[in-house]
C-alpha positions as CSV (number, residue, x, y, z in Angstrom):
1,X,9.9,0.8,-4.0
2,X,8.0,1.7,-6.8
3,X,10.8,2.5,-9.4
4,X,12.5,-1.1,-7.8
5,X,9.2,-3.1,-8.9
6,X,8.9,-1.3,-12.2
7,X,12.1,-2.5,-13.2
8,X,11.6,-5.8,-11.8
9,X,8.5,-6.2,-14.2
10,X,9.7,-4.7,-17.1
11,X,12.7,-7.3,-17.3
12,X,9.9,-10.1,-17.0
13,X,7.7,-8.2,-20.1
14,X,11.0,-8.8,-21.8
15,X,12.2,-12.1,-21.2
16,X,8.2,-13.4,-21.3
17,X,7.7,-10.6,-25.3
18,X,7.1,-14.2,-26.9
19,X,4.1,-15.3,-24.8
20,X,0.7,-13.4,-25.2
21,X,-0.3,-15.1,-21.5
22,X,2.4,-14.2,-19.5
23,X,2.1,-10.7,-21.1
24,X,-1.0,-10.3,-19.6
25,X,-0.7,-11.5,-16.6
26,X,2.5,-9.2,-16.0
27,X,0.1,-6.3,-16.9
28,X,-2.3,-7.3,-14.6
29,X,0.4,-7.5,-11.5
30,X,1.9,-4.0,-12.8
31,X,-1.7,-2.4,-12.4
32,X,-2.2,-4.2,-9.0
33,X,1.1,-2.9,-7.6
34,X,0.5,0.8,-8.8
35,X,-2.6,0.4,-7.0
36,X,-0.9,-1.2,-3.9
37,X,1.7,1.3,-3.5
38,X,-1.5,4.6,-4.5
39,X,-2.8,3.3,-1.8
40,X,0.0,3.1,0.7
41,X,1.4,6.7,-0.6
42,X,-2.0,8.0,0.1
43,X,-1.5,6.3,4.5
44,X,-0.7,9.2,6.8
45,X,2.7,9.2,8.3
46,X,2.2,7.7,12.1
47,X,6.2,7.8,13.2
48,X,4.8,12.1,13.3
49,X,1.7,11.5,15.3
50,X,2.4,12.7,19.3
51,X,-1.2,11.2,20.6
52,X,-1.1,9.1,24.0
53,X,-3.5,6.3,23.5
54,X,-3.8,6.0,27.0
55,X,-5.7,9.0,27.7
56,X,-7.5,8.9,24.9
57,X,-8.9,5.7,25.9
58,X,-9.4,7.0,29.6
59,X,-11.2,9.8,28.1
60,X,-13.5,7.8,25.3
61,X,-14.3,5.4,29.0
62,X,-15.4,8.6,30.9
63,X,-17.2,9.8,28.0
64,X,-19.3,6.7,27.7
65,X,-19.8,5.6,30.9
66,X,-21.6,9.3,30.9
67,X,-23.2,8.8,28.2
């Protein structure tokens, strides 16, 4: 995805080279997708994660209605 986008936007930084504005503006979105797609590289993996939900909500009720 990354590599896809970086492309993308470098092709725009060329066909926009003559206009300072646009320029900027792609540099802007480039920084906002690198930290879009830090952020969703740093998201654990849940298709690996073996928790039922159910009993852990039956277990958080028993725990507060004891509490």
């Amino acid at each position: 995805m990354e590599n896809g986008l970086k492309q993308h936007l470098e092709r725009l930084d060329e066909i926009f080279a003559a206009r300072t504005d646009y320029v900027q503006a792609l540099r802007f979105m480039q920084r906002m997708a690198s930290n879009i797609v830090r952020q969703l590289t740093a998201l654990p993996d849940l298709s690996r994660a073996r928790v039922d939900l159910a009993a852990v909500a039956d277990r958080t009720a028993l725990v507060e209605y004891y509490r």
